[in-house]
C-alpha positions as a Python dict, from the first residue, in 0.01 Angstrom:
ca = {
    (1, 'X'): (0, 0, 0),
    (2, 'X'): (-96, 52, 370),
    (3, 'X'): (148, 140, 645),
    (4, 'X'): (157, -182, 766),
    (5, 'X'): (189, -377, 468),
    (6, 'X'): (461, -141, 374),
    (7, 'X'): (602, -235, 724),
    (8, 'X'): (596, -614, 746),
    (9, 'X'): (746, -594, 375),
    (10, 'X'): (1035, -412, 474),
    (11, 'X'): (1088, -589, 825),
    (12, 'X'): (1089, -935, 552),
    (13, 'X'): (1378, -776, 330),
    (14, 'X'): (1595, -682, 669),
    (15, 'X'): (1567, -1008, 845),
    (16, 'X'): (1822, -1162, 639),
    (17, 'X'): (2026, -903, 732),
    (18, 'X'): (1992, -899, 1153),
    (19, 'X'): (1983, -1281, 1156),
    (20, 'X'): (2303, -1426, 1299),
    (21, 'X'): (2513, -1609, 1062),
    (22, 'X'): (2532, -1916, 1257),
    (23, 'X'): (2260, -2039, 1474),
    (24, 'X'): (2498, -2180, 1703),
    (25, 'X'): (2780, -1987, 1797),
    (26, 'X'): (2909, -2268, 2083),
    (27, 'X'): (2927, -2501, 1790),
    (28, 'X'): (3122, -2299, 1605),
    (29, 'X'): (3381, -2215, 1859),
    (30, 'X'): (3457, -2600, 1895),
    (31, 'X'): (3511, -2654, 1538),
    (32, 'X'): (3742, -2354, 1546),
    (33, 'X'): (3936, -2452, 1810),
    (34, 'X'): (3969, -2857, 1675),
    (35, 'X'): (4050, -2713, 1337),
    (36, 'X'): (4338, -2492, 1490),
    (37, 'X'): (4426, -2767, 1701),
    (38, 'X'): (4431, -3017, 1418),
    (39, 'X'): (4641, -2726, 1198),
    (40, 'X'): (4923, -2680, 1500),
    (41, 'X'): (4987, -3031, 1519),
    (42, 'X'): (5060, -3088, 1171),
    (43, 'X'): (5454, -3112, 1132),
    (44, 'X'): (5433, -2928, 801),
    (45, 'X'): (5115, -2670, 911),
    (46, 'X'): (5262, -2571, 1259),
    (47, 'X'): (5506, -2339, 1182),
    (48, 'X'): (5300, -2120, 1007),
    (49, 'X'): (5071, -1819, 1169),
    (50, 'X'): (4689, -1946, 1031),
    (51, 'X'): (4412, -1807, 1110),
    (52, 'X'): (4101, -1977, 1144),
    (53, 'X'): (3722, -1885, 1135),
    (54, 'X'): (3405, -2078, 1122),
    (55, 'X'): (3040, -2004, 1065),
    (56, 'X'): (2809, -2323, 1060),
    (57, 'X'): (2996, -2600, 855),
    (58, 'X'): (3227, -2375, 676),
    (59, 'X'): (3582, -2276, 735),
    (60, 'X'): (3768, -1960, 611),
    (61, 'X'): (4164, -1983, 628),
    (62, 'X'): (4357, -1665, 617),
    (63, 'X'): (4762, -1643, 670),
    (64, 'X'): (5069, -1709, 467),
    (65, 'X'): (5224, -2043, 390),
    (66, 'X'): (5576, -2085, 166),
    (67, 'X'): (5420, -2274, -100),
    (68, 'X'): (5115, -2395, -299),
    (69, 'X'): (5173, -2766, -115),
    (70, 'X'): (5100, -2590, 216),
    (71, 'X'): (4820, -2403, 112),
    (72, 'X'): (4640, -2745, -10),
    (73, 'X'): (4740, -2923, 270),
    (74, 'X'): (4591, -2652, 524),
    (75, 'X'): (4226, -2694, 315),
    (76, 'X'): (4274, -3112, 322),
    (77, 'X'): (4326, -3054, 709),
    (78, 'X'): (4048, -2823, 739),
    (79, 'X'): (3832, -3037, 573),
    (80, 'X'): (3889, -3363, 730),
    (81, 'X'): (3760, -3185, 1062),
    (82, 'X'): (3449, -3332, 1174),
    (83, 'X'): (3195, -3126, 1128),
    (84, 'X'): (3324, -2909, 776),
    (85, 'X'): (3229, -2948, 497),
    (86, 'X'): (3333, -2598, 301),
    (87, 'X'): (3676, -2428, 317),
    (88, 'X'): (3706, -2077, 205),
    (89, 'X'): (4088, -2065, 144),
    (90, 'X'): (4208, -1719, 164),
    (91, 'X'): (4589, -1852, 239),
    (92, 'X'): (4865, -1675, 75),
    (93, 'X'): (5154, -1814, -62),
    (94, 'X'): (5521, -1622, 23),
    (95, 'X'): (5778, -1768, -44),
    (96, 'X'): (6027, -1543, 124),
    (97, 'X'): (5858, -1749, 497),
    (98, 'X'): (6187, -1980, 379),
    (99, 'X'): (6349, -1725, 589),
    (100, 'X'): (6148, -1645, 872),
    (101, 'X'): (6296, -1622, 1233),
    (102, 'X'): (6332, -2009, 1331),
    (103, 'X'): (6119, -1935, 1635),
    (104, 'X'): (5845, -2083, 1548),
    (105, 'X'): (5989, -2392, 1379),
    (106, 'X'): (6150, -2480, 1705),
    (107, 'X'): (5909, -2441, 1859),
    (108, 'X'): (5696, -2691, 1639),
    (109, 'X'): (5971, -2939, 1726),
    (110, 'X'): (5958, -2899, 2073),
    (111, 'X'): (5640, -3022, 2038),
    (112, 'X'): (5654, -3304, 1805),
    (113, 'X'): (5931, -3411, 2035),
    (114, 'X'): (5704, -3347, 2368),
    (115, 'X'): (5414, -3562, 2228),
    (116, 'X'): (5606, -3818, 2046),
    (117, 'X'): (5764, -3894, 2411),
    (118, 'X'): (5403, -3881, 2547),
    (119, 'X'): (5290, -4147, 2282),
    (120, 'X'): (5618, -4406, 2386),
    (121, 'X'): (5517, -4339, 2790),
    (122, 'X'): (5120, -4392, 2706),
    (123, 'X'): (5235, -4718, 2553),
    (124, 'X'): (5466, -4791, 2811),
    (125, 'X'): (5237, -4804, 3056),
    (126, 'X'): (4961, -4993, 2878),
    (127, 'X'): (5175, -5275, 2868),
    (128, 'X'): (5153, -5541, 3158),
    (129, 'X'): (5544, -5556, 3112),
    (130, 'X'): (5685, -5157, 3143),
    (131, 'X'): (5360, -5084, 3335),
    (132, 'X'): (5525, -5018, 3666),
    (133, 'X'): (5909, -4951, 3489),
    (134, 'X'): (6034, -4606, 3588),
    (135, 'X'): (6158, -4564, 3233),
    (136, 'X'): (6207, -4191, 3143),
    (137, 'X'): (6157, -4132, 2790),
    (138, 'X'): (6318, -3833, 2592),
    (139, 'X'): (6300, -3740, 2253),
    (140, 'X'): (6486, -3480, 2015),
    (141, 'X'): (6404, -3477, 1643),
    (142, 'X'): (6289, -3850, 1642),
    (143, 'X'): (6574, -4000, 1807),
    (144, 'X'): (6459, -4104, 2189),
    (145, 'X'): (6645, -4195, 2437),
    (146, 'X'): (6521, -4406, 2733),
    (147, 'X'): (6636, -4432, 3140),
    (148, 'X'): (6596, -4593, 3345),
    (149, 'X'): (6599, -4909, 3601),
    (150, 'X'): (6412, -5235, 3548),
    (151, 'X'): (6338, -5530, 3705),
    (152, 'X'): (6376, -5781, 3384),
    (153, 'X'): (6526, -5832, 3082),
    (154, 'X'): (6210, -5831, 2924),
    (155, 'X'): (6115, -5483, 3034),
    (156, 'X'): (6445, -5364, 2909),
    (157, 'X'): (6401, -5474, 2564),
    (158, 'X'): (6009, -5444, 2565),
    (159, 'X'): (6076, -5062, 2563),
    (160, 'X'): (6298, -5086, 2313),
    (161, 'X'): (6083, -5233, 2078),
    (162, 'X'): (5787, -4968, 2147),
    (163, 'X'): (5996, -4724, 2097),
    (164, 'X'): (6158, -4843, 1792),
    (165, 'X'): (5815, -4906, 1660),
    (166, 'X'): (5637, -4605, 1700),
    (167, 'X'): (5536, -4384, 1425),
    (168, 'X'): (5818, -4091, 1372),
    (169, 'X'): (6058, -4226, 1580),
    (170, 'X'): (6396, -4272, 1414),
    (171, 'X'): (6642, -4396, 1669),
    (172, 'X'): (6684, -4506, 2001),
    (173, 'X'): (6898, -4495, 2279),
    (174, 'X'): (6821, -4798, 2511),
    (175, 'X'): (7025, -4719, 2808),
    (176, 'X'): (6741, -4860, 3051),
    (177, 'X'): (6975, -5062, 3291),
    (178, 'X'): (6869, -5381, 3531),
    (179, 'X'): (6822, -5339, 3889),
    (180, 'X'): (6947, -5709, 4059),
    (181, 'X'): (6759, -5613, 4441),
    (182, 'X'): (6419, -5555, 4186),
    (183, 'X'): (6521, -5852, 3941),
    (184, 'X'): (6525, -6103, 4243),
    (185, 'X'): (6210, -5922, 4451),
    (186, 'X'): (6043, -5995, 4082),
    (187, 'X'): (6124, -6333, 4073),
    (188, 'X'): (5866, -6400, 4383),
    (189, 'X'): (5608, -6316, 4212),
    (190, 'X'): (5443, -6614, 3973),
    (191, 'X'): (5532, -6491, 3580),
    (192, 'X'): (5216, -6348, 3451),
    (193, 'X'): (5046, -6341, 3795),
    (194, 'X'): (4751, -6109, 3763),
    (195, 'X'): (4842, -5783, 3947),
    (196, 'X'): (4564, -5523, 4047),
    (197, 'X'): (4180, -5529, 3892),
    (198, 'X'): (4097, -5700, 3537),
    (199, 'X'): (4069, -5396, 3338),
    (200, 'X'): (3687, -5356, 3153),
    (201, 'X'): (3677, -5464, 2779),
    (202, 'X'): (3622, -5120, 2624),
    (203, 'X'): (3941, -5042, 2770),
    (204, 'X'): (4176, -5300, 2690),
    (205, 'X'): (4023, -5241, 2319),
    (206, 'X'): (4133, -4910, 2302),
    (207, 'X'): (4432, -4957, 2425),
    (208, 'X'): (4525, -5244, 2111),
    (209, 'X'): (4355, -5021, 1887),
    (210, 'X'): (4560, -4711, 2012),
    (211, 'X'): (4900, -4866, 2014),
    (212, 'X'): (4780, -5006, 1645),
    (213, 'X'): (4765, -4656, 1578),
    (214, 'X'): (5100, -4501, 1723),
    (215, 'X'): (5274, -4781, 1539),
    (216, 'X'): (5447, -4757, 1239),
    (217, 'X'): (5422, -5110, 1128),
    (218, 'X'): (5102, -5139, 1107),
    (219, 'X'): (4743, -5018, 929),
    (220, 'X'): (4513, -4965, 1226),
    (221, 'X'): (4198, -4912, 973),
    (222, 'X'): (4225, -5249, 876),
    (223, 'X'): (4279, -5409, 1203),
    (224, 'X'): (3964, -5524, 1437),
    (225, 'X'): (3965, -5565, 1790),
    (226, 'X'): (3713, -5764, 2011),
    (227, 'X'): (3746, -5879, 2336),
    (228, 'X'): (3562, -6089, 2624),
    (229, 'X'): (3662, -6073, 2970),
    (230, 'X'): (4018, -5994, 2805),
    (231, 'X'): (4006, -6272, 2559),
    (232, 'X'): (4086, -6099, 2275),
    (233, 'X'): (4008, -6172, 1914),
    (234, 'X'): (4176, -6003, 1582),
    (235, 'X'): (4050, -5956, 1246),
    (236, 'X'): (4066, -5757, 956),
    (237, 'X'): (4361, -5744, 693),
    (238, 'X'): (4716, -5744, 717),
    (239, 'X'): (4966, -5728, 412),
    (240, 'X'): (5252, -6031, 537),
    (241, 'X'): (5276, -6244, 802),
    (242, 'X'): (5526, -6069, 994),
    (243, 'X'): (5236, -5781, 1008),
    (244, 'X'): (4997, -6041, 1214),
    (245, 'X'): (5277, -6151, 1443),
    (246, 'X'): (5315, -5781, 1534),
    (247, 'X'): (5000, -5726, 1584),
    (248, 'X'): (4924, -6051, 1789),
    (249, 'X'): (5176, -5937, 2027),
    (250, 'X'): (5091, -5589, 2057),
    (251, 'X'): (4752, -5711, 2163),
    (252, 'X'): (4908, -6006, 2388),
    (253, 'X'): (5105, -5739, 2615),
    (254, 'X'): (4860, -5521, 2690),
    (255, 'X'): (4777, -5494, 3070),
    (256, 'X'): (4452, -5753, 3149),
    (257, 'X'): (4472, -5950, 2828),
    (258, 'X'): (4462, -6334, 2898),
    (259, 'X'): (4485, -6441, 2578),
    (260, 'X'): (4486, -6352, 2217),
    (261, 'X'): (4296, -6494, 1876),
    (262, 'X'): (4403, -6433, 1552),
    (263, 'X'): (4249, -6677, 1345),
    (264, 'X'): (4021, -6412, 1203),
    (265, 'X'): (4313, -6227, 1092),
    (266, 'X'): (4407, -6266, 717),
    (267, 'X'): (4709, -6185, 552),
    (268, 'X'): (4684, -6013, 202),
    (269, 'X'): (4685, -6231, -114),
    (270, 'X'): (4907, -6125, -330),
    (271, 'X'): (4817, -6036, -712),
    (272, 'X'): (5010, -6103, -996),
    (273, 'X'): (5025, -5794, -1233),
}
């Protein structure tokens, strides 16, 4: 064999081995850091130290977790990431983490608190009702309290119910009060007198489909949303009637919405078993 067959034979058997194992290393740092976001932000995941790296559209997991439910929960996580599609699970299980410093599990509930109060404000000002409310939202361990002046009863109790009806929220402490100068300045103003520029389409959709989401009363899979010039119109599937009436007004309170149709919306037939 000559020297250069000898040489392009050899440079063929070490390719494999100087060739990068991902072609696209930018890729792979933004499905690391989604899956480690995703992973911190689950309630049961976040207290846990897990590390994560990725190479092309596979994950390896490394770390301990207290128990086997953990450790399958980490890999459903990992792979409901867009963009994985293999999970090397190296997690180990210890269950002596039952008595870990409680650091880190306060921690986790600071922030479950933080964003759970950052879902009830987004909401909050969505709506055409609490949009301009200076209603301060706090939340500890799922039971939020609001503050706050308004300048109607139906602001008051608005919040209430977005509060009361968003997903891991508990309790709540309505102690939003009424403001009588504000109540009889508001009282100028034509009821449902269109304040500001007629949000676009796209985002008064979101919006429905978003607070579909935060809400704990409702499937947002199942629910469409279409609108025209904020005419909006619902379909999909809901399981009882009191399910479409929450959903109609949802939609109907969101900031540029001028009317809402719900025809299209069916309620679940029930089977006999």
């Amino acid at each position: 064999m000559s020297f250069f067959i000898r040489t392009v034979v050899l440079a063929a058997a070490l390719l494999p081995l100087c060739t990068p194992a991902s072609a696209d290393p930018v890729q792979d740092a933004r499905l690391q850091g989604a899956l480690q976001t995703a992973l911190t932000l689950n309630r049961m995941l976040n207290p846990f130290r897990i590390e994560v790296e990725v190479d092309g559209k596979q994950a390896r997991l490394s770390g301990e977790v207290e128990n086997d439910v953990e450790r399958q929960l980490a890999e459903h996580v990992a792979l409901a990431t867009r963009g994985i599609e293999q999970v090397d699970n190296q997690l180990r299980v210890n269950a002596q983490l039952v008595e870990r410093p409680l650091e880190l599990r306060a921690y986790a509930q600071r922030l479950e608190d933080a964003t759970l109060a950052a879902v009830i404000r987004a909401r909050l000002l969505w709506s055409r009702v609490t949009e301009k409310a200076p209603i301060e939202v706090q939340s500890s361990a799922g039971v939020v309290t609001l503050r706050g002046k308004v300048d109607s009863v139906e602001a008051k109790e608005l919040a209430g119910v977005v509060a009361r009806t968003t997903d891991g929220v508990y309790l709540v402490n309505n102690l939003v009060s009424l403001d009588t100068a504000a109540m009889a300045k508001a009282r100028e103003t034509p009821v449902g007198a269109p304040i500001g520029a007629q949000p676009s389409d796209s985002w008064i959709i979101d919006k429905i489909q978003n607070s579909y989401r935060f809400s704990r009363n409702l499937d947002g899979l199942n629910l469409k949303v279409a609108s025209e010039e904020g005419l909006v119109r619902l379909s999909g599937e809901v399981v009882s009637t009191e399910q479409k009436a929450i959903a109609v007004e949802i939609a109907r309170q969101i900031i540029g919405v001028r009317g809402v149709d719900a025809d299209m919306l069916k309620v679940a037939t029930k089977v006999e078993g």
